[in-house]
N, C-alpha and C positions, 0 to 999 in steps of 0.2 A: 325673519320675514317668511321664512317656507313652513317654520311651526305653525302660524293662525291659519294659511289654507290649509295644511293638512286634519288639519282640530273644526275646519270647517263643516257641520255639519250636511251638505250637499255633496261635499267631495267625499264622505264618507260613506255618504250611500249611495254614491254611484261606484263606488269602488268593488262595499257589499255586493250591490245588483251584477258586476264584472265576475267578482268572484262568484259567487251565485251560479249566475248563467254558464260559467264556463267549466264549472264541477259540478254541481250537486243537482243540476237542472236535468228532469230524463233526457232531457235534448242538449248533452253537454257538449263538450270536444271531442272526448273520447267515442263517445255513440255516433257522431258526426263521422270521423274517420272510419270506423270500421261500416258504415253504412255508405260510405262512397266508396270505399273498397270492395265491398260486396256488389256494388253496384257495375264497379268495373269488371268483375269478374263478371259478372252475368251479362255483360253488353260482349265482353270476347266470348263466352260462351256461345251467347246468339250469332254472332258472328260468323264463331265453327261450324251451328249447324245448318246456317245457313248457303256454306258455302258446301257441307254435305248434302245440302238436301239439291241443291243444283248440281251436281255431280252424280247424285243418283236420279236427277230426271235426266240427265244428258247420259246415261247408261239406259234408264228406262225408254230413250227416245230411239238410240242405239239399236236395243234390242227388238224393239218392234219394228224398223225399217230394214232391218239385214237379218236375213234367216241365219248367216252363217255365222255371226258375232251369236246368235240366241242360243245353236248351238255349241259354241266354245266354252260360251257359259255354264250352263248346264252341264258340259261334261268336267269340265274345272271346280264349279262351285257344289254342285250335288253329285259327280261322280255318275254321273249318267251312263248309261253305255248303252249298243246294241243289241240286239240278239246275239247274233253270231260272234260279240266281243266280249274279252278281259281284260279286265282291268289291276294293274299288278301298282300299287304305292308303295314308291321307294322312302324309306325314313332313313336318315344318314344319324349314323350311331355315334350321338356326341362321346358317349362310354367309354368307346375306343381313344379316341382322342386326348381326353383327358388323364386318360390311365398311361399311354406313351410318353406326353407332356411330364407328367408329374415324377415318369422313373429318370 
């Protein structure tokens, strides 16, 4: 009984058209996955930058309402100084560390 449907020439090409579509088609499974994939990546991407790019207006909004955050900025992020200032950067010598560790 399940030999004539499967010898049925309708079930046989819908089976074709199955396999077909779901390998050899450019629109198969595999391109389907790695394009919804990519798509997820690119929606948390947008995501990130969107939540960077609210946090560098709420810095830019920051900085323009308080002189004194402008300058904190400025001397943290460009090294800013005064006239009559120096400015000394301390770097902490991972070198040492690692060379005590290791004896």
């Amino acid at each position: 009984m399940l030999v004539p449907v499967i010898l049925n020439k309708y079930f046989i090409s819908i089976i074709a058209i199955i396999v077909w579509v779901s390998f050899f088609d450019k629109d198969d499974l595999l391109s389907q996955y790695q394009l919804r994939k990519k798509l997820n990546d690119l929606r948390k991407e947008r995501n990130y930058y969107k939540t960077e790019i609210e946090k560098s207006k709420n810095d830019m909004n920051e900085l323009h309402t308080n002189p004194a955050n402008l300058e904190k900025f400025a001397r943290e992020k460009y090294q800013m100084k005064k006239d009559n200032e120096e400015i000394f950067v301390i770097v902490k010598d991972t070198l040492k560390k690692n060379s005590v560790t290791s004896n």
